[in-house]
ChimeraX commands (.cxc) that place a marker at each C-alpha (Angstrom):
marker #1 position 167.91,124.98,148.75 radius 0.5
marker #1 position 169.56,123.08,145.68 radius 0.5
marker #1 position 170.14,119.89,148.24 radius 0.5
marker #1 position 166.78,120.32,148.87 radius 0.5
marker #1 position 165.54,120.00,145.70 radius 0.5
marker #1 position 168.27,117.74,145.19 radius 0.5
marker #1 position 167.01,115.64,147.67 radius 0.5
marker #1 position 163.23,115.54,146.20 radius 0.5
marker #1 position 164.18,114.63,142.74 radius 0.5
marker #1 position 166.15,111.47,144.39 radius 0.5
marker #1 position 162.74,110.87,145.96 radius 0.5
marker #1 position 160.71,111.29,142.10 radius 0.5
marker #1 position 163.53,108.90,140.73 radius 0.5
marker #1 position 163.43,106.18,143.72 radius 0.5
marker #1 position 159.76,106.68,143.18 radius 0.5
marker #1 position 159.60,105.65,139.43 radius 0.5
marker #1 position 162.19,102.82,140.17 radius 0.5
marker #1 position 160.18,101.17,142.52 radius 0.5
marker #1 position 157.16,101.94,140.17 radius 0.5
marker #1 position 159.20,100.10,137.29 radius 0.5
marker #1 position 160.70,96.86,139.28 radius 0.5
marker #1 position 157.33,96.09,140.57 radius 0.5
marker #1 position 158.23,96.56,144.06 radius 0.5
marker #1 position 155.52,95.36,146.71 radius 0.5
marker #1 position 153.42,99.02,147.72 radius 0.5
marker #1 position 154.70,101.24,144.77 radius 0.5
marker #1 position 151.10,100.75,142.61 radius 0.5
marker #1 position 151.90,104.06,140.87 radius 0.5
marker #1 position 154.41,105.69,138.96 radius 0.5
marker #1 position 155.99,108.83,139.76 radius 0.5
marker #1 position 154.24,110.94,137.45 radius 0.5
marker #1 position 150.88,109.96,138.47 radius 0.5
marker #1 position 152.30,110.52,142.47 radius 0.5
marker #1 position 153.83,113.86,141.93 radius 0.5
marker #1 position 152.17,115.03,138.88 radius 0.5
marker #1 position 154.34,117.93,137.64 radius 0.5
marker #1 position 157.08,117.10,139.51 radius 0.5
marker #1 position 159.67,116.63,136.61 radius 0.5
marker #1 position 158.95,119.97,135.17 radius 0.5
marker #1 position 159.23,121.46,138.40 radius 0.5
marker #1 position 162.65,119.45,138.65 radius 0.5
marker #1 position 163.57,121.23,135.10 radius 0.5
marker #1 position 162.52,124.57,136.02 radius 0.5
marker #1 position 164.51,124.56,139.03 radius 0.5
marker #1 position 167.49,122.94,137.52 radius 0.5
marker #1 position 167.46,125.97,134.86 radius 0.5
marker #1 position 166.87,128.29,138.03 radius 0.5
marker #1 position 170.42,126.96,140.25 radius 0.5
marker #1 position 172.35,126.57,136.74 radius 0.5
marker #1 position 172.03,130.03,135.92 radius 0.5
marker #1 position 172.69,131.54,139.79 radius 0.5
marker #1 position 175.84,128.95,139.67 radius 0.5
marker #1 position 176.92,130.34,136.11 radius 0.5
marker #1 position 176.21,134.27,137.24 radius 0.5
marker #1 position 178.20,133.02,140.67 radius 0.5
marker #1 position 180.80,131.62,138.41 radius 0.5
marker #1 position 181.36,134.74,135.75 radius 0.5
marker #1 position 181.50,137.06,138.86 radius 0.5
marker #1 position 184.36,135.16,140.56 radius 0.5
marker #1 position 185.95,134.99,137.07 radius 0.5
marker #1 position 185.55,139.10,136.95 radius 0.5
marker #1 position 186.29,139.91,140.30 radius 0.5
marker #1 position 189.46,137.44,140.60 radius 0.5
marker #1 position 190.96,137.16,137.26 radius 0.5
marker #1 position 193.78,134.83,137.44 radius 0.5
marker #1 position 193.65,133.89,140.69 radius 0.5
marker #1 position 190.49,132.26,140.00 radius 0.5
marker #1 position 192.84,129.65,138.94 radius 0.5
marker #1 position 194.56,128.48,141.89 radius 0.5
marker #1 position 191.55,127.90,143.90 radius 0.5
marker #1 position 190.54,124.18,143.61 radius 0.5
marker #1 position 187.15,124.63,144.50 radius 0.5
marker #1 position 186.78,127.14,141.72 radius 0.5
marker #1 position 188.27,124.80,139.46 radius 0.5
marker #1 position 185.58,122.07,141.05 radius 0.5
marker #1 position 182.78,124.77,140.18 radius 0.5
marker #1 position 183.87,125.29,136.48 radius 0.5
marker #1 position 183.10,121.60,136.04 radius 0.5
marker #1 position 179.94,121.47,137.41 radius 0.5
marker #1 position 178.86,124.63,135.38 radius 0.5
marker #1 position 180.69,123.60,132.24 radius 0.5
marker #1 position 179.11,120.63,132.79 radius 0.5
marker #1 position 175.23,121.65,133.33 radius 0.5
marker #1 position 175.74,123.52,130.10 radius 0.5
marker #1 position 176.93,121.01,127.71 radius 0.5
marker #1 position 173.64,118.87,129.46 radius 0.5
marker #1 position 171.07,121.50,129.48 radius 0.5
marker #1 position 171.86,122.60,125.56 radius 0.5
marker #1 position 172.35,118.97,124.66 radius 0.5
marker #1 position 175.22,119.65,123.19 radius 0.5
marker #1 position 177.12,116.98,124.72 radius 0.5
marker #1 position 175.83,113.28,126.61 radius 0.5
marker #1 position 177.55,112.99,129.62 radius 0.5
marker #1 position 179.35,109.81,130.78 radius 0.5
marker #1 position 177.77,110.42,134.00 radius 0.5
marker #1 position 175.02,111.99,135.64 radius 0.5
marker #1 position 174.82,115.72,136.41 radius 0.5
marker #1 position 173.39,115.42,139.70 radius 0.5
marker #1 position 176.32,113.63,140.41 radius 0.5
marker #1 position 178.34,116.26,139.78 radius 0.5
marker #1 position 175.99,118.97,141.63 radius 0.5
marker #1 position 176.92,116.34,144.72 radius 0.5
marker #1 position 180.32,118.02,144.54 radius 0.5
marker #1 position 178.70,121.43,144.87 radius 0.5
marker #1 position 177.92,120.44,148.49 radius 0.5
marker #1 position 181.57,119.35,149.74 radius 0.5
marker #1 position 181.79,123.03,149.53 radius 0.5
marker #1 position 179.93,123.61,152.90 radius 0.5
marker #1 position 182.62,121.64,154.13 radius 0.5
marker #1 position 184.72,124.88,153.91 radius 0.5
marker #1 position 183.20,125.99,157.07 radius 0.5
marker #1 position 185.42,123.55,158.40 radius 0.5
marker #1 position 187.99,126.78,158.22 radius 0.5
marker #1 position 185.78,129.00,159.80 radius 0.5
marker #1 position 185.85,127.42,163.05 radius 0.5
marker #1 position 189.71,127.00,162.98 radius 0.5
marker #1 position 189.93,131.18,162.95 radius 0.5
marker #1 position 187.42,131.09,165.57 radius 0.5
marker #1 position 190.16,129.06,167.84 radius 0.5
marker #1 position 192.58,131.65,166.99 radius 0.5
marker #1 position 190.61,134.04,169.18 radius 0.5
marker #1 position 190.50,131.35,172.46 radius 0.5
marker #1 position 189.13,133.92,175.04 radius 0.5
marker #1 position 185.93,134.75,172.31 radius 0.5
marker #1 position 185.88,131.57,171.23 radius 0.5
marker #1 position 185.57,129.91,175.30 radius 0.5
marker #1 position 182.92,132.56,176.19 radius 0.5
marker #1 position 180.63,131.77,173.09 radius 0.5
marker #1 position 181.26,127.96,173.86 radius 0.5
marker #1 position 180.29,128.75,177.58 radius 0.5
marker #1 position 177.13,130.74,175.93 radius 0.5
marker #1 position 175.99,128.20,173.31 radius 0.5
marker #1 position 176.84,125.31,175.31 radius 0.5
marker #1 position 175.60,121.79,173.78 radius 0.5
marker #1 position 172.69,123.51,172.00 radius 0.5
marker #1 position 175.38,124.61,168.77 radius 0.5
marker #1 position 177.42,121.78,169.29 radius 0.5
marker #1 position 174.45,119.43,168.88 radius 0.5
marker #1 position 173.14,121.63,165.98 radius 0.5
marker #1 position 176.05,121.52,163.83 radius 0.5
marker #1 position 177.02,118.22,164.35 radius 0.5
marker #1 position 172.96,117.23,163.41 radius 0.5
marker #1 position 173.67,119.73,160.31 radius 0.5
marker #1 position 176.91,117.83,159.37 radius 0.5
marker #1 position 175.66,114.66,159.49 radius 0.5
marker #1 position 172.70,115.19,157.55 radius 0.5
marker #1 position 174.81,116.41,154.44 radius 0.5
marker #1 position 176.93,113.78,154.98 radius 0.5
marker #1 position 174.34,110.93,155.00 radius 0.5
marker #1 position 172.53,113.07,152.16 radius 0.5
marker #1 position 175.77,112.57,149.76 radius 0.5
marker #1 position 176.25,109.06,150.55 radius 0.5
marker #1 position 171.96,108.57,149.46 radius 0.5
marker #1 position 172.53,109.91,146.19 radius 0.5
marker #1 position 176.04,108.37,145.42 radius 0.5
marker #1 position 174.28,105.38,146.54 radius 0.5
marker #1 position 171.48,106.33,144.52 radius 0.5
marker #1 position 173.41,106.73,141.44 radius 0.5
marker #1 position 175.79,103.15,141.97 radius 0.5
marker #1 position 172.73,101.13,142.37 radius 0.5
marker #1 position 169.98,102.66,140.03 radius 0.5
marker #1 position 171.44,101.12,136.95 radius 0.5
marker #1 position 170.92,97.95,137.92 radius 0.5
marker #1 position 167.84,98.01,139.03 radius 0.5
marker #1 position 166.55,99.69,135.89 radius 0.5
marker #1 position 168.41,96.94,133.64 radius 0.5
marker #1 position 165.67,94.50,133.08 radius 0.5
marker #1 position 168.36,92.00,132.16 radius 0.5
marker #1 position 169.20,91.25,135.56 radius 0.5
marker #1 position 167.15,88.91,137.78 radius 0.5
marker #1 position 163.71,91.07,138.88 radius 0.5
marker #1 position 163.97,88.99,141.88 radius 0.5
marker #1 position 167.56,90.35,142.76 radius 0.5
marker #1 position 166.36,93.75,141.61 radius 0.5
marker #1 position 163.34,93.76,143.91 radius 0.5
marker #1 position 165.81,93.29,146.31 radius 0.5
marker #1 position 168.46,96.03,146.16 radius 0.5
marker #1 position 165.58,98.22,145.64 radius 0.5
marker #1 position 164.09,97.26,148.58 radius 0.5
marker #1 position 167.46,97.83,150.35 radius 0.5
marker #1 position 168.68,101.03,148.79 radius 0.5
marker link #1:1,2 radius 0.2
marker link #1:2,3 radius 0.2
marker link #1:3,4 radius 0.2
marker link #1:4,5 radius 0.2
marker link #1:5,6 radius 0.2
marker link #1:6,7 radius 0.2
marker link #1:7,8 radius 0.2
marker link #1:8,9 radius 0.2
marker link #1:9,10 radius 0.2
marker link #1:10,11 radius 0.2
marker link #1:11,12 radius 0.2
marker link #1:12,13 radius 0.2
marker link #1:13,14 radius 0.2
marker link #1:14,15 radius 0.2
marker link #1:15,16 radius 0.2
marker link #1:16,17 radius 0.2
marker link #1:17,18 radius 0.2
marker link #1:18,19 radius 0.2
marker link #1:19,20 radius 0.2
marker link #1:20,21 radius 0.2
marker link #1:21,22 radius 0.2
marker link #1:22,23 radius 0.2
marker link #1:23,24 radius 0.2
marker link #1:24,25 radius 0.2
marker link #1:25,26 radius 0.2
marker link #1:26,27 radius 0.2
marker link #1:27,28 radius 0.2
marker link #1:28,29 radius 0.2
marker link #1:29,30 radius 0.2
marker link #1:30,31 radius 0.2
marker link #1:31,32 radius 0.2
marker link #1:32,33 radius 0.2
marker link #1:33,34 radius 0.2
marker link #1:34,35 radius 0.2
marker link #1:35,36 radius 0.2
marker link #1:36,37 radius 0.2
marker link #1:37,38 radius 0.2
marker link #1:38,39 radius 0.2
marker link #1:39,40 radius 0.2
marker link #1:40,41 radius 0.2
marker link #1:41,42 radius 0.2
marker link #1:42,43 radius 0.2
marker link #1:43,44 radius 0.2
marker link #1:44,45 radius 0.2
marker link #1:45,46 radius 0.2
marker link #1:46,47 radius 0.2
marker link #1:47,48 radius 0.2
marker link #1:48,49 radius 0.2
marker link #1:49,50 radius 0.2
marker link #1:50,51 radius 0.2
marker link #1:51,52 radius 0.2
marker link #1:52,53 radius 0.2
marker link #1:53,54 radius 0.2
marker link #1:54,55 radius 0.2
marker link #1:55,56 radius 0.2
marker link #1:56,57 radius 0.2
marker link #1:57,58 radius 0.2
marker link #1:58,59 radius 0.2
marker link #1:59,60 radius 0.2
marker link #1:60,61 radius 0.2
marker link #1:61,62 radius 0.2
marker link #1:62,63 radius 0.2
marker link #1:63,64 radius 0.2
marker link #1:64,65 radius 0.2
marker link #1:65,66 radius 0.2
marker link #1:66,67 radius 0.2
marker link #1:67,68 radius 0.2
marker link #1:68,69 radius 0.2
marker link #1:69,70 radius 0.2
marker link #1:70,71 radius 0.2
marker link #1:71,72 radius 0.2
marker link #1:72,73 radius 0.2
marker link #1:73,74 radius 0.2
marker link #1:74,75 radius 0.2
marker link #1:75,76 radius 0.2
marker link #1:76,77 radius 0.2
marker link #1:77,78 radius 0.2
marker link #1:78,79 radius 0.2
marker link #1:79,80 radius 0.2
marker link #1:80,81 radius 0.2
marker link #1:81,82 radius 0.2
marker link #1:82,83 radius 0.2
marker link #1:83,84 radius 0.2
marker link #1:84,85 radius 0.2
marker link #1:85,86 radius 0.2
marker link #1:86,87 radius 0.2
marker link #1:87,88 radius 0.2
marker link #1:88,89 radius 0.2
marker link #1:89,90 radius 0.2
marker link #1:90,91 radius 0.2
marker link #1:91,92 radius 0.2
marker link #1:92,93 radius 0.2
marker link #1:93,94 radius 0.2
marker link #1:94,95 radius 0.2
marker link #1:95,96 radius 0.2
marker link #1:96,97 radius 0.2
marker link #1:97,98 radius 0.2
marker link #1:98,99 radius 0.2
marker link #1:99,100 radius 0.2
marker link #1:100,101 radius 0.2
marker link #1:101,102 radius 0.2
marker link #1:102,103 radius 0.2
marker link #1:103,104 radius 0.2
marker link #1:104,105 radius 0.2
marker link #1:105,106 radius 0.2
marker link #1:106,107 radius 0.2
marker link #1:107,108 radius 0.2
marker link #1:108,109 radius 0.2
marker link #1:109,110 radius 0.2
marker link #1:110,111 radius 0.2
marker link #1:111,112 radius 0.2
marker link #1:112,113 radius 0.2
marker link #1:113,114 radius 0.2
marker link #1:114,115 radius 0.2
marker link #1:115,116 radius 0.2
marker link #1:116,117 radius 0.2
marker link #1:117,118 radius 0.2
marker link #1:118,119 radius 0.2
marker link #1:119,120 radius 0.2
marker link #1:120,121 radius 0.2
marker link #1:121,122 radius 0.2
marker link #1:122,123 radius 0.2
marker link #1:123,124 radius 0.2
marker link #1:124,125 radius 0.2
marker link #1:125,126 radius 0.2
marker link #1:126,127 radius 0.2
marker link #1:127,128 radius 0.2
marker link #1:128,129 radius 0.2
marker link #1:129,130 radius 0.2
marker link #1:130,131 radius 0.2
marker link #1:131,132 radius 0.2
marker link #1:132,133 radius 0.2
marker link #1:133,134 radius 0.2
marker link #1:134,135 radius 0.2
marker link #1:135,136 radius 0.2
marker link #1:136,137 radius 0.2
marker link #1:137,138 radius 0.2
marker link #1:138,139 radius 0.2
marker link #1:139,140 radius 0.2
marker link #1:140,141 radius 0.2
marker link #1:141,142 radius 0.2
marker link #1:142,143 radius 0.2
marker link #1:143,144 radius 0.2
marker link #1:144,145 radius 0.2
marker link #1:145,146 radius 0.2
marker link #1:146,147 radius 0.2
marker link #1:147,148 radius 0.2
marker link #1:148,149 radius 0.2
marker link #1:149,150 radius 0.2
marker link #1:150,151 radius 0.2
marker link #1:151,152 radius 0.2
marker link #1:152,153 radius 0.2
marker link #1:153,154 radius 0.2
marker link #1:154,155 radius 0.2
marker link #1:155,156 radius 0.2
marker link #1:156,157 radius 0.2
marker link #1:157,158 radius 0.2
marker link #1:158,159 radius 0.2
marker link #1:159,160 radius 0.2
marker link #1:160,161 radius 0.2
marker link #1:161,162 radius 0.2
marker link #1:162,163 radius 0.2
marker link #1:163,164 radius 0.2
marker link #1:164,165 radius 0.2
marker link #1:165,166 radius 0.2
marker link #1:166,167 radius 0.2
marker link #1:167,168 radius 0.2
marker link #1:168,169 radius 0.2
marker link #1:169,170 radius 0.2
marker link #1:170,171 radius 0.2
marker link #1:171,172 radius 0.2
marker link #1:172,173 radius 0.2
marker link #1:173,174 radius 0.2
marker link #1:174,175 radius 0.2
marker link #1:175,176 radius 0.2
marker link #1:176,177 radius 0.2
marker link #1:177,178 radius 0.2
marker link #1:178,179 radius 0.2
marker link #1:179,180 radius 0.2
marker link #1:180,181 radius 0.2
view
């Protein structure tokens, strides 16, 4: 659900850039397209930072020190550490949180594991395949995929959105990576 949302607040922002460059066919700005949008956007943010920081102090309880040794704990504590210096404006960030929340979704990656134990069990695991056939196969790899080319859009996103916005640059040349990112 947070890629999702993730993924519609890339949308708002490509929106407003377009708006902003002038780009041929974006006659309105993103506010007047999606009115409401951004403080939807900041509800939700406030919604997935405090399940991630619950999710956090409960791994933190449960696991105590071991918490330590995981990397991908480690990789959480940044991102929540992170969405809390943002979201009290304490702190400005060299870089953009959503960037960070990026890294949330290597996690599903970790399924990756999953299907190793399932090979452990070969007689299970060849009757399921028999079962499923190409139907899972095509699923997951359709489901892999799509995060993949999701994470590349919005570290895309995030490379070329500064200089589009920087009205410094050429609008011509701007025009143009918009029109290509």
């Amino acid at each position: 659900l947070n890629a999702l949302v993730m993924a519609f607040e890339a949308q708002y922002r490509g929106i407003e850039t377009g708006f902003r460059v002038n780009y041929n066919g974006a006659a309105t700005s993103a506010h007047d397209t999606w009115p409401g949008a951004l403080q939807a956007f900041e509800v939700m943010e406030w919604i997935f930072g405090g399940l991630f920081s619950l999710e956090l102090l409960l791994k933190i309880t449960c696991l105590r020190l071991k918490f330590c040794f995981e990397p991908w704990n480690l990789i959480d504590l940044t991102i929540v550490g992170s969405w809390l210096f943002s979201s009290l404006g304490t702190a400005k960030l060299p870089i953009d949180p959503m960037l960070l929340r990026l890294a949330r979704l290597g996690r599903l990656l970790r399924l990756l594991k999953l299907v190793r134990t399932i090979r452990l069990f070969d007689s299970l695991y060849l009757m399921t395949t028999a079962i499923k056939g190409s139907v899972s196969m095509l699923f997951w790899s359709v489901v892999v995929l799509a995060i993949v080319q999701m994470m590349i859009a919005f570290l895309l996103q995030q490379l070329v959105e500064g200089y589009i916005l920087n009205e410094q640059n050429p609008e011509d040349r701007r025009v143009e990576v918009f029109m290509y990112y």
